[in-house]
N, CA, C, O and CB atoms as a CASP TS submission, in Angstrom:
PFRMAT TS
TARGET T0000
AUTHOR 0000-0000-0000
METHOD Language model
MODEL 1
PARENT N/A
ATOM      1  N   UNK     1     136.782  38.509 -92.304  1.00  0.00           N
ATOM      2  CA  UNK     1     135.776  38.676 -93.327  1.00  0.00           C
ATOM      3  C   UNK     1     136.440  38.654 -94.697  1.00  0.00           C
ATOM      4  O   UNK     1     137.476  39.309 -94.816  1.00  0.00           O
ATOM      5  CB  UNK     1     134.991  39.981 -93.115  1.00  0.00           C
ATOM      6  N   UNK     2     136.062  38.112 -95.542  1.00  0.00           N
ATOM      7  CA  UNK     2     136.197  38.033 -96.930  1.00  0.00           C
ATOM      8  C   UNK     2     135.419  38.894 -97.586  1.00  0.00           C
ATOM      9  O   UNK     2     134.346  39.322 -97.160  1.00  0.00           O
ATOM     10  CB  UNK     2     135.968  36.840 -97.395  1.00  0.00           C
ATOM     11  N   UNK     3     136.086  39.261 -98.963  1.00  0.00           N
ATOM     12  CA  UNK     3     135.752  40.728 -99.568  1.00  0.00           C
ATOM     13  C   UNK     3     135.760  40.311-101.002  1.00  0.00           C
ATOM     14  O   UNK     3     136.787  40.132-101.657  1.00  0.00           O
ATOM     15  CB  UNK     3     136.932  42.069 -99.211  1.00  0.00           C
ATOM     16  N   UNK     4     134.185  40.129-101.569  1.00  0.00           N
ATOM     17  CA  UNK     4     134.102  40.344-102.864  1.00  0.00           C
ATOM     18  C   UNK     4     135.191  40.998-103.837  1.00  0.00           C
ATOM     19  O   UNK     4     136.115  40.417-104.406  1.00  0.00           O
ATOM     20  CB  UNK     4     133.095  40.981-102.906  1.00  0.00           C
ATOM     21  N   UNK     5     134.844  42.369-103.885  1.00  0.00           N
ATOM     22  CA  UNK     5     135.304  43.097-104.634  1.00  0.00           C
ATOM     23  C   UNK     5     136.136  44.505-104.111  1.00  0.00           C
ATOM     24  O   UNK     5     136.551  44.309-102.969  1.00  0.00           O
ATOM     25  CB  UNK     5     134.278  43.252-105.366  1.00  0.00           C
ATOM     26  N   UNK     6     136.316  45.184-104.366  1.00  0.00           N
ATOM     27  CA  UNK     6     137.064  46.994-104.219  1.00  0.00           C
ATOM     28  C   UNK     6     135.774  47.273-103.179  1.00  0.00           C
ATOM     29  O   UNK     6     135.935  47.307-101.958  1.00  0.00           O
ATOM     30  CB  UNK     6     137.112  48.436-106.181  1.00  0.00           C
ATOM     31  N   UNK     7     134.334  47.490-103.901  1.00  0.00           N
ATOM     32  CA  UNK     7     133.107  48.580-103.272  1.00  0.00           C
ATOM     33  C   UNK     7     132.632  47.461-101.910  1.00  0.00           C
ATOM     34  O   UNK     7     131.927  47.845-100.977  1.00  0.00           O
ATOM     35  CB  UNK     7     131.393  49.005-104.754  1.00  0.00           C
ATOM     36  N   UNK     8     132.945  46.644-101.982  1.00  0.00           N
ATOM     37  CA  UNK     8     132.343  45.843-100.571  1.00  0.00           C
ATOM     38  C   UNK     8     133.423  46.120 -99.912  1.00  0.00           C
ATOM     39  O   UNK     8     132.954  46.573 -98.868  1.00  0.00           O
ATOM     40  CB  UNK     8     131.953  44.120-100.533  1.00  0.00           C
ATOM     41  N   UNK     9     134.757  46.163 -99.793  1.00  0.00           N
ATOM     42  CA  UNK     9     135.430  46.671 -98.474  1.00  0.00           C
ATOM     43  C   UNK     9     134.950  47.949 -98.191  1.00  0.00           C
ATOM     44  O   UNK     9     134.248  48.173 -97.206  1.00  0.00           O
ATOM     45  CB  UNK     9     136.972  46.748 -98.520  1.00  0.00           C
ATOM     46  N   UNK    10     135.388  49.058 -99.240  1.00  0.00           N
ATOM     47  CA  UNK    10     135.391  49.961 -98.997  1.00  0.00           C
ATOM     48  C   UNK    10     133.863  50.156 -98.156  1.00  0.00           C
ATOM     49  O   UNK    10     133.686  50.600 -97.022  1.00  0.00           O
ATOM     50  CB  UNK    10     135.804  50.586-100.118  1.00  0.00           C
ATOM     51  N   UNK    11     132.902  49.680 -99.099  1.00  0.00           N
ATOM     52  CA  UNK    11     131.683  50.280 -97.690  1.00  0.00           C
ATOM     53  C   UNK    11     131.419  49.800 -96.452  1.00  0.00           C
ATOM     54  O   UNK    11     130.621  50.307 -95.664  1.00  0.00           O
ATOM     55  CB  UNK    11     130.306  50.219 -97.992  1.00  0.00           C
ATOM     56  N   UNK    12     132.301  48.495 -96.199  1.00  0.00           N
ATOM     57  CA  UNK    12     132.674  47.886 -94.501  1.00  0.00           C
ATOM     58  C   UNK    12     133.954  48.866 -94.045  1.00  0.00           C
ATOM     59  O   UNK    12     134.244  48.779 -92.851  1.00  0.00           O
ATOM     60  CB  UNK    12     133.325  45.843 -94.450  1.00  0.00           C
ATOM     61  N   UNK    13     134.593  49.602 -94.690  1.00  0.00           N
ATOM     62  CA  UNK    13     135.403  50.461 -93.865  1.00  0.00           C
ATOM     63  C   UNK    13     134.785  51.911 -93.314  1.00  0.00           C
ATOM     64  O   UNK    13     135.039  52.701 -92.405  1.00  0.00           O
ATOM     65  CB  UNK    13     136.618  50.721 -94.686  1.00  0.00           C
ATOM     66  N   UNK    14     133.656  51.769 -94.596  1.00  0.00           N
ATOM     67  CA  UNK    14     132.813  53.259 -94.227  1.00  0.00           C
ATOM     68  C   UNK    14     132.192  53.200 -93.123  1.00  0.00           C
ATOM     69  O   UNK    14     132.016  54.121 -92.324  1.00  0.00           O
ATOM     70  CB  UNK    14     131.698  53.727 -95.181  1.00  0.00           C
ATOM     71  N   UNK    15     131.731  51.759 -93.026  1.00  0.00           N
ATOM     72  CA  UNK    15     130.470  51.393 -91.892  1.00  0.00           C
ATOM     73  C   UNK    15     131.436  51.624 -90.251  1.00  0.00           C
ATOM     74  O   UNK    15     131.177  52.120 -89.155  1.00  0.00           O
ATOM     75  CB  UNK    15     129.734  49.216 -92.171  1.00  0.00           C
ATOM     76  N   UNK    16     132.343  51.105 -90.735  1.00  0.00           N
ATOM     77  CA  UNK    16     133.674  50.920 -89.288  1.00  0.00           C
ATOM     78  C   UNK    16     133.628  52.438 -89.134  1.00  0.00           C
ATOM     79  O   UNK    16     133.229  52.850 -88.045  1.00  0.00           O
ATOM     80  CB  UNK    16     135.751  50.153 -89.721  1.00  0.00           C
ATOM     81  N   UNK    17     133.793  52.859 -89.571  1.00  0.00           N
ATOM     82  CA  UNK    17     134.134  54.425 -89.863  1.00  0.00           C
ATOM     83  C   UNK    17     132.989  55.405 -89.109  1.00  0.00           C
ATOM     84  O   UNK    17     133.010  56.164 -88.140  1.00  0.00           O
ATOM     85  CB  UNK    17     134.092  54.740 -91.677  1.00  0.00           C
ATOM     86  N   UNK    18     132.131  55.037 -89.939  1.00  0.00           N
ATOM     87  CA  UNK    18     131.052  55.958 -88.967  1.00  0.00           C
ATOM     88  C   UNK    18     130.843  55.538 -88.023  1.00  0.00           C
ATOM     89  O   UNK    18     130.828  56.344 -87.092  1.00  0.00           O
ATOM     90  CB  UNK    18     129.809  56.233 -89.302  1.00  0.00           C
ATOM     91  N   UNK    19     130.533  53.922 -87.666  1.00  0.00           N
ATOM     92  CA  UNK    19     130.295  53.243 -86.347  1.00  0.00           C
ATOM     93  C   UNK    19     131.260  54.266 -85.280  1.00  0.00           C
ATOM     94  O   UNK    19     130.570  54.772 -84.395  1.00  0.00           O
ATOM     95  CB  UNK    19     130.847  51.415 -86.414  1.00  0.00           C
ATOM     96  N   UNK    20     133.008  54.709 -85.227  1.00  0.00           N
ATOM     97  CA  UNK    20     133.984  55.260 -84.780  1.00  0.00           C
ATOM     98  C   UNK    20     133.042  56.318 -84.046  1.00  0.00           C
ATOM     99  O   UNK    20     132.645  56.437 -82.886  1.00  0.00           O
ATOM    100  CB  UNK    20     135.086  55.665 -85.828  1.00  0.00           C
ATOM    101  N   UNK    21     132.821  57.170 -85.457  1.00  0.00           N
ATOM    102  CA  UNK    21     132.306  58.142 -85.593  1.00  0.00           C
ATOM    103  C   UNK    21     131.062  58.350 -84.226  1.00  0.00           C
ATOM    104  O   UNK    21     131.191  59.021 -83.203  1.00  0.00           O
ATOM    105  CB  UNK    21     131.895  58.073 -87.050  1.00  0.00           C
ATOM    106  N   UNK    22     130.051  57.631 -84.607  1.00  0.00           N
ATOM    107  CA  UNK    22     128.873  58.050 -83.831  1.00  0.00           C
ATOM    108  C   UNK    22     128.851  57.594 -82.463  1.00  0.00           C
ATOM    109  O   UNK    22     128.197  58.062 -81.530  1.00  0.00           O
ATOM    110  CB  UNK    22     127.675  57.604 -84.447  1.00  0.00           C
ATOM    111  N   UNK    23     129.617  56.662 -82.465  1.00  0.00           N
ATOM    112  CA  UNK    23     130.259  56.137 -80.806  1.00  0.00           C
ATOM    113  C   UNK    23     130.883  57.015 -79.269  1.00  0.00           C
ATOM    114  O   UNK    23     132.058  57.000 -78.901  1.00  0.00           O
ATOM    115  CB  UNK    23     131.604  55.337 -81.213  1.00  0.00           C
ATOM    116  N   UNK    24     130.093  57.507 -78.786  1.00  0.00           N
ATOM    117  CA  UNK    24     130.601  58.246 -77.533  1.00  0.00           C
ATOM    118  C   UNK    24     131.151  57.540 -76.470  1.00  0.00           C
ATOM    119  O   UNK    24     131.792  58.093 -75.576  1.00  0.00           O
ATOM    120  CB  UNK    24     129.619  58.961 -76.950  1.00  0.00           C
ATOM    121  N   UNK    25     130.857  55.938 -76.537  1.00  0.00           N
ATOM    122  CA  UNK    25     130.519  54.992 -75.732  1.00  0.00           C
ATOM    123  C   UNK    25     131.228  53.866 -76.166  1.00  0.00           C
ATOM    124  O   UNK    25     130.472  52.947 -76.481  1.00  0.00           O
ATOM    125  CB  UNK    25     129.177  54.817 -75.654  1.00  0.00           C
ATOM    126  N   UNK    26     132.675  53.568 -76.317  1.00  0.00           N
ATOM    127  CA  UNK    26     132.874  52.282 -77.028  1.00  0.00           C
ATOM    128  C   UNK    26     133.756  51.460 -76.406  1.00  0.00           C
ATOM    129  O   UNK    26     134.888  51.850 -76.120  1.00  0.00           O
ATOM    130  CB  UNK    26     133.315  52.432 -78.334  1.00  0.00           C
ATOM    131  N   UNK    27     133.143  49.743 -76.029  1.00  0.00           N
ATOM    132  CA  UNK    27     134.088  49.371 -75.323  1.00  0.00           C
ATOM    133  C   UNK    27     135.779  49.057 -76.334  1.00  0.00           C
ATOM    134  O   UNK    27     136.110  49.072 -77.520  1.00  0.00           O
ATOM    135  CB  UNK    27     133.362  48.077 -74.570  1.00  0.00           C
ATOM    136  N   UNK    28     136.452  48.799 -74.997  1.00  0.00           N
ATOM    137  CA  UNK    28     137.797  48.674 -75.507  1.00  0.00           C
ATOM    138  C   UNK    28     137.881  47.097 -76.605  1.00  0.00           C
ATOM    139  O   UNK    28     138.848  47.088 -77.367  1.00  0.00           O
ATOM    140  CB  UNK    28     138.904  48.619 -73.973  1.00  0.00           C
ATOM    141  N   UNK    29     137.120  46.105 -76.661  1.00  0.00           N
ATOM    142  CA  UNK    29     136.587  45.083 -76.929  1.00  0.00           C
ATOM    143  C   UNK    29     136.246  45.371 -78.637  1.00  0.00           C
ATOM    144  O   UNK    29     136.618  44.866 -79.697  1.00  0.00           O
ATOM    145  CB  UNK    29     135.406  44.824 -75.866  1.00  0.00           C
ATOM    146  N   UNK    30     135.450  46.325 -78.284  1.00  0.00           N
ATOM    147  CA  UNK    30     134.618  46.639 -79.277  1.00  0.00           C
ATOM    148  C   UNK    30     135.182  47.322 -80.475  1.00  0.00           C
ATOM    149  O   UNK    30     134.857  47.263 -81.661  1.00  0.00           O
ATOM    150  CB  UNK    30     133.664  47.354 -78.760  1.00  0.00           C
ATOM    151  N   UNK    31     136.252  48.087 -79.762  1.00  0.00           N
ATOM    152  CA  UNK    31     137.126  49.426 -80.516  1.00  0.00           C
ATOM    153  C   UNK    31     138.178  48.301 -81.301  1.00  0.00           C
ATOM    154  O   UNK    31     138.327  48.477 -82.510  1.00  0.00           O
ATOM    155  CB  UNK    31     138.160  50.857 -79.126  1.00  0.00           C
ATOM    156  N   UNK    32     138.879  47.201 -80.680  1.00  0.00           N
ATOM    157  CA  UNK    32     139.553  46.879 -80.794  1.00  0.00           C
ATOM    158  C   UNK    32     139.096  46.041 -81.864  1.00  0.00           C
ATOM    159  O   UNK    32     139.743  46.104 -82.909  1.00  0.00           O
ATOM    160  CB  UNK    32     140.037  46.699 -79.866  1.00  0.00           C
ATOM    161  N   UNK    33     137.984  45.172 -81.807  1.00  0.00           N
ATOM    162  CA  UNK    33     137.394  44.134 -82.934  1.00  0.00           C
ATOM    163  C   UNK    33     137.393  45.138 -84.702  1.00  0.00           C
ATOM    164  O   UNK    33     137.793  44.872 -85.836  1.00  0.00           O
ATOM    165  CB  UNK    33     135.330  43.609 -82.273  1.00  0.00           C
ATOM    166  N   UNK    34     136.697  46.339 -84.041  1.00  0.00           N
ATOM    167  CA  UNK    34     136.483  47.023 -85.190  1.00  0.00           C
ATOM    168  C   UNK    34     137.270  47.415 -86.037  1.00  0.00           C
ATOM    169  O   UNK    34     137.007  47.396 -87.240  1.00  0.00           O
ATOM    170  CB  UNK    34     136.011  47.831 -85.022  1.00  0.00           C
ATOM    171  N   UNK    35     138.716  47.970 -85.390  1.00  0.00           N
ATOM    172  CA  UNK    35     140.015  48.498 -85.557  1.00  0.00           C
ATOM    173  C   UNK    35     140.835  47.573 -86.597  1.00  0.00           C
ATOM    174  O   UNK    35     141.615  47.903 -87.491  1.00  0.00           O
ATOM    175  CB  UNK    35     140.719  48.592 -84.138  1.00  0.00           C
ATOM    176  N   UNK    36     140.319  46.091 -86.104  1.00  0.00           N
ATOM    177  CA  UNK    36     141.140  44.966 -86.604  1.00  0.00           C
ATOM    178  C   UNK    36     140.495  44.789 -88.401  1.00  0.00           C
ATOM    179  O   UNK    36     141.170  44.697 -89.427  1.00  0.00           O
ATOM    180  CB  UNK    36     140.829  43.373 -85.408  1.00  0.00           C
ATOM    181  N   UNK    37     139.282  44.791 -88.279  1.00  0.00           N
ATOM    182  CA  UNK    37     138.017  44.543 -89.068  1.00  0.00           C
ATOM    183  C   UNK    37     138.650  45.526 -90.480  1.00  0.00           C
ATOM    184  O   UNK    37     138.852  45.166 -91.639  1.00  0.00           O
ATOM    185  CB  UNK    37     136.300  45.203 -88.119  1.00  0.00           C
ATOM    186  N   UNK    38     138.859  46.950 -89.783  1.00  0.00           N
ATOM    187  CA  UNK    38     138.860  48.059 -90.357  1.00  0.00           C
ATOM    188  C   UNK    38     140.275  47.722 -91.116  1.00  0.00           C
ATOM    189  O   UNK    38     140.337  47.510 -92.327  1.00  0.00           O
ATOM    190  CB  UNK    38     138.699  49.344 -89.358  1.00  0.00           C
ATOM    191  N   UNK    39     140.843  47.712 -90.670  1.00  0.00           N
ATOM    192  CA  UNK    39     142.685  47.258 -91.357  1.00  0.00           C
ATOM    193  C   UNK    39     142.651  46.401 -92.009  1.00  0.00           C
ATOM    194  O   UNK    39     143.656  46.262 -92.707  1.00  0.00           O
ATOM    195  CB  UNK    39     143.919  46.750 -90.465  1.00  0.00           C
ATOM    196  N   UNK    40     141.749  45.559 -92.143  1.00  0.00           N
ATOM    197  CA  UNK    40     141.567  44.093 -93.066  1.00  0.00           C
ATOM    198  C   UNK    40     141.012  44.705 -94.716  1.00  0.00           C
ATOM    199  O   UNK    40     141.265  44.464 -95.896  1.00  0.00           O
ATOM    200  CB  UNK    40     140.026  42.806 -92.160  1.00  0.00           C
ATOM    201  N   UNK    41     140.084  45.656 -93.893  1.00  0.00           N
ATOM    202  CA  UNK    41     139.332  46.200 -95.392  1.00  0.00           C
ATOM    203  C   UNK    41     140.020  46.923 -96.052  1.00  0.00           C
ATOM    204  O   UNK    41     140.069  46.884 -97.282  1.00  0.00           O
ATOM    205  CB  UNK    41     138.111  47.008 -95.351  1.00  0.00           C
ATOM    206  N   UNK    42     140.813  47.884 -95.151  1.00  0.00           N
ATOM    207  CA  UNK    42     141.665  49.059 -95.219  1.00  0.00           C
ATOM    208  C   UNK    42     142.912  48.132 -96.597  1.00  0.00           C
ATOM    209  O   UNK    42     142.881  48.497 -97.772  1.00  0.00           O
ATOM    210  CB  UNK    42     142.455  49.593 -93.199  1.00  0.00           C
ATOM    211  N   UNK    43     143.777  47.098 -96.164  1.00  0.00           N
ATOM    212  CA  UNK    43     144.800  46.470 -96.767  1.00  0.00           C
ATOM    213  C   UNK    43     143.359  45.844 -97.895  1.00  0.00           C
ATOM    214  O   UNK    43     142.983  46.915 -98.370  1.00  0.00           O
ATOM    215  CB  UNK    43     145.968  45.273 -95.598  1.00  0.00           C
ATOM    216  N   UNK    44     142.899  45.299 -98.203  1.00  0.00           N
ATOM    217  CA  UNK    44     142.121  44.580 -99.221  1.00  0.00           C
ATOM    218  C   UNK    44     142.086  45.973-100.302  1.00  0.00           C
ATOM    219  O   UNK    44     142.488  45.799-101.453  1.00  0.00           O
ATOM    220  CB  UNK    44     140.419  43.888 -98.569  1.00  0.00           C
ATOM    221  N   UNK    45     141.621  47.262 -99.904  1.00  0.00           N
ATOM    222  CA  UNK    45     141.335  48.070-100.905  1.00  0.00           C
ATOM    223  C   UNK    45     142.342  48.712-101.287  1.00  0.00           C
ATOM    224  O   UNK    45     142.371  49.409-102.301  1.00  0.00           O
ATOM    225  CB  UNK    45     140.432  48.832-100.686  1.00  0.00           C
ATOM    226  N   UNK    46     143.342  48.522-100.442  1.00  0.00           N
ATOM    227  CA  UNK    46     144.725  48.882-100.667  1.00  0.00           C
ATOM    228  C   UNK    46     145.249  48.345-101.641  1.00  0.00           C
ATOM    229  O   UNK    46     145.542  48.937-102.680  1.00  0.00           O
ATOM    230  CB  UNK    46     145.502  48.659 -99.725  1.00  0.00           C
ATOM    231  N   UNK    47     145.399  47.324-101.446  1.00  0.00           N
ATOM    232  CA  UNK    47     146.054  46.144-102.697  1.00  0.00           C
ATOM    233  C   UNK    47     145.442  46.068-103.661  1.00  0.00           C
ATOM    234  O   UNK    47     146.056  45.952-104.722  1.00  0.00           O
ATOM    235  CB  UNK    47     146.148  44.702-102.437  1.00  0.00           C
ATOM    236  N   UNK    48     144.019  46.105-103.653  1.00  0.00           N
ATOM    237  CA  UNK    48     143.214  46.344-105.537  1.00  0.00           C
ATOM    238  C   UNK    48     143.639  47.081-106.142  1.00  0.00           C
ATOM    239  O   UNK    48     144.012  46.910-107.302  1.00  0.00           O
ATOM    240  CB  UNK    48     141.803  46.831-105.875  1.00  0.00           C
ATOM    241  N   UNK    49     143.709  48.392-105.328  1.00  0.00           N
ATOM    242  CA  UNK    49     144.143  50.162-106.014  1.00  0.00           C
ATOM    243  C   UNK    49     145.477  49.575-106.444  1.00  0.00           C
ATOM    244  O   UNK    49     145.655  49.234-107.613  1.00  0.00           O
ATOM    245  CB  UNK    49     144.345  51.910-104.646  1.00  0.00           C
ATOM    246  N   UNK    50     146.572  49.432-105.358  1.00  0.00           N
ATOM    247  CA  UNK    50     147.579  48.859-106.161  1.00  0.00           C
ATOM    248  C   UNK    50     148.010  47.941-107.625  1.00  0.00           C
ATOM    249  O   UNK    50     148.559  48.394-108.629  1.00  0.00           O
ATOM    250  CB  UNK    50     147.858  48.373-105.429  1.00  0.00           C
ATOM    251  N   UNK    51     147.591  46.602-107.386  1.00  0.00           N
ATOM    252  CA  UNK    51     147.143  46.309-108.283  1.00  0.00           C
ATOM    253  C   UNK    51     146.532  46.984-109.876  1.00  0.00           C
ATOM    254  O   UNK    51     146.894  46.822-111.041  1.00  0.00           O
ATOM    255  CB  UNK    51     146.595  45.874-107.651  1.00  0.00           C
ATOM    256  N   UNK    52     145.704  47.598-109.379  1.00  0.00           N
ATOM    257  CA  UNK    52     145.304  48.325-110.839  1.00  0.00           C
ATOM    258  C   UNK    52     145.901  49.169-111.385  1.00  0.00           C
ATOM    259  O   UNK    52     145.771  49.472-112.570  1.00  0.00           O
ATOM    260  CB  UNK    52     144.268  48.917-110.924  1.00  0.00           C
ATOM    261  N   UNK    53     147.057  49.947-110.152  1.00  0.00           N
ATOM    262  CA  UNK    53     147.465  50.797-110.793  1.00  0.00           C
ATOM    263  C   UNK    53     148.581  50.451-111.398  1.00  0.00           C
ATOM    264  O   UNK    53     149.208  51.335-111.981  1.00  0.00           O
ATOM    265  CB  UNK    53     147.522  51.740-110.195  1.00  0.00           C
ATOM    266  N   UNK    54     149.184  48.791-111.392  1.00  0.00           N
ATOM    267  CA  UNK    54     150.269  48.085-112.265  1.00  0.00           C
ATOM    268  C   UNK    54     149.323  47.929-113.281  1.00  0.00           C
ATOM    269  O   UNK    54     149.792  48.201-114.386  1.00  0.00           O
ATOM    270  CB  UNK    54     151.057  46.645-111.724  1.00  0.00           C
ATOM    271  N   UNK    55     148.432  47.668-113.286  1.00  0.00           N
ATOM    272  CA  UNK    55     147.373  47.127-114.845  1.00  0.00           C
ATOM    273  C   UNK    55     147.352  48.484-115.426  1.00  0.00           C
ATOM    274  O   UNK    55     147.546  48.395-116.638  1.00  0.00           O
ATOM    275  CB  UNK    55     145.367  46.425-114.574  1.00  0.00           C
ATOM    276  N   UNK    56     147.244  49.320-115.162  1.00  0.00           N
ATOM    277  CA  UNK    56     147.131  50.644-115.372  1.00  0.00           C
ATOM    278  C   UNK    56     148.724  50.762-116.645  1.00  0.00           C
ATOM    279  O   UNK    56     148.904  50.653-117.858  1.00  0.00           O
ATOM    280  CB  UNK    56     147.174  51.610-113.568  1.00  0.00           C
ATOM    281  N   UNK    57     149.259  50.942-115.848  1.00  0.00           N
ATOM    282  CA  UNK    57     150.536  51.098-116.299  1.00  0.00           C
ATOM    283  C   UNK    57     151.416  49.658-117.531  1.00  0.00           C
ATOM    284  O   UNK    57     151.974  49.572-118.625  1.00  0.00           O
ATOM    285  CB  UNK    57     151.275  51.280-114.738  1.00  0.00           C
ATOM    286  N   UNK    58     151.235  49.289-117.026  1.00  0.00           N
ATOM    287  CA  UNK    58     151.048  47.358-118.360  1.00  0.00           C
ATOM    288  C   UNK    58     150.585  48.099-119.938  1.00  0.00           C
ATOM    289  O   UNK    58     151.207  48.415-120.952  1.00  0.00           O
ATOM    290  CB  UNK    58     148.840  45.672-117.664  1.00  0.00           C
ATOM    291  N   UNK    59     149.226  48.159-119.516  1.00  0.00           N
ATOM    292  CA  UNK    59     148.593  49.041-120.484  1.00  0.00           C
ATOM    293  C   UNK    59     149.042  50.017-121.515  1.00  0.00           C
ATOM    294  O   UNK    59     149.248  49.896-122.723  1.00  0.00           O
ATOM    295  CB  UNK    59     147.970  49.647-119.886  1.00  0.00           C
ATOM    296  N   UNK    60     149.124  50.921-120.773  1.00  0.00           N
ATOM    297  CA  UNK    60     149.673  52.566-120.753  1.00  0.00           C
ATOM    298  C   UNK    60     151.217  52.167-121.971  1.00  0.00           C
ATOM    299  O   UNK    60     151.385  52.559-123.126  1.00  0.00           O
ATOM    300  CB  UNK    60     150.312  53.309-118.476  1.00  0.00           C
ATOM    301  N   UNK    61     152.079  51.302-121.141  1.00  0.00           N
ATOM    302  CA  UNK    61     153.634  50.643-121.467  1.00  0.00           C
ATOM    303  C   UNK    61     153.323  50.148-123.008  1.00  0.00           C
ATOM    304  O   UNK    61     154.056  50.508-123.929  1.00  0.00           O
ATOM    305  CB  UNK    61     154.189  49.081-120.250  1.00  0.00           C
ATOM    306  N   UNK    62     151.934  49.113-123.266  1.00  0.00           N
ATOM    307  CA  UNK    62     151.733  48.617-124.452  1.00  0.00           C
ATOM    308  C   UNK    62     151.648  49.495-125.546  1.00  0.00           C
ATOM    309  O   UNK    62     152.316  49.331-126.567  1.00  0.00           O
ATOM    310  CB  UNK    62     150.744  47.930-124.408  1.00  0.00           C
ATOM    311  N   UNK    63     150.825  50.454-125.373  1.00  0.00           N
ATOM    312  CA  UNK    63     150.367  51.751-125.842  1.00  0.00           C
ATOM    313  C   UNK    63     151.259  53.078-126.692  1.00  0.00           C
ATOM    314  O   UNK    63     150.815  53.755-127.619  1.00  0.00           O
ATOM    315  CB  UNK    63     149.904  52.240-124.620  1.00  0.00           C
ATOM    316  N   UNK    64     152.533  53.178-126.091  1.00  0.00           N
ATOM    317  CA  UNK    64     153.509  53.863-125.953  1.00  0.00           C
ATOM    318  C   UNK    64     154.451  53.634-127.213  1.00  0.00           C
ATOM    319  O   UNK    64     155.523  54.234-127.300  1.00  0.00           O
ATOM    320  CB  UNK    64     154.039  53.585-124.686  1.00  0.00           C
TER
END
C-alpha cells in the first residue's frame, strides 16, 4: 500500500492495531498479512518523523 501522507499511515496502523486488538480469532494468514501491512505503515511514519525532525533542526541551525 502506498501512503499519502504522515495521518494516512498512521490511521492504517491504528486500524491494524485495533483489528489485533478485537481479534480472538485470527488466522495465521491473516495475522501475518496484517503484521506485514502494519510494518510498512509503521517504517513510512517512521521516516516522515525522521525526516522532519532533520527539517526541524536545518531550521533551528539557520536561526542560531
Amino acid at each position: 500500500m502506498e501512503y499519502e501522507n504522515f495521518e494516512n499511515a498512521f490511521e492504517h496502523l491504528k486500524k491494524i492495531v485495533q483489528e489485533f486488538e478485537d481479534s480472538d480469532n485470527i488466522s495465521i494468514d491473516d495475522l501475518l498479512k496484517n503484521y506485514e501491512e502494519g510494518m510498512k505503515a509503521y517504517s513510512f511514519c517512521y521516516k516522515k518523523l525522521e525526516d522532519t525532525q532533520k527539517k526541524i533542526k536545518i531550521i533551528d541551525d539557520n536561526f542560531e
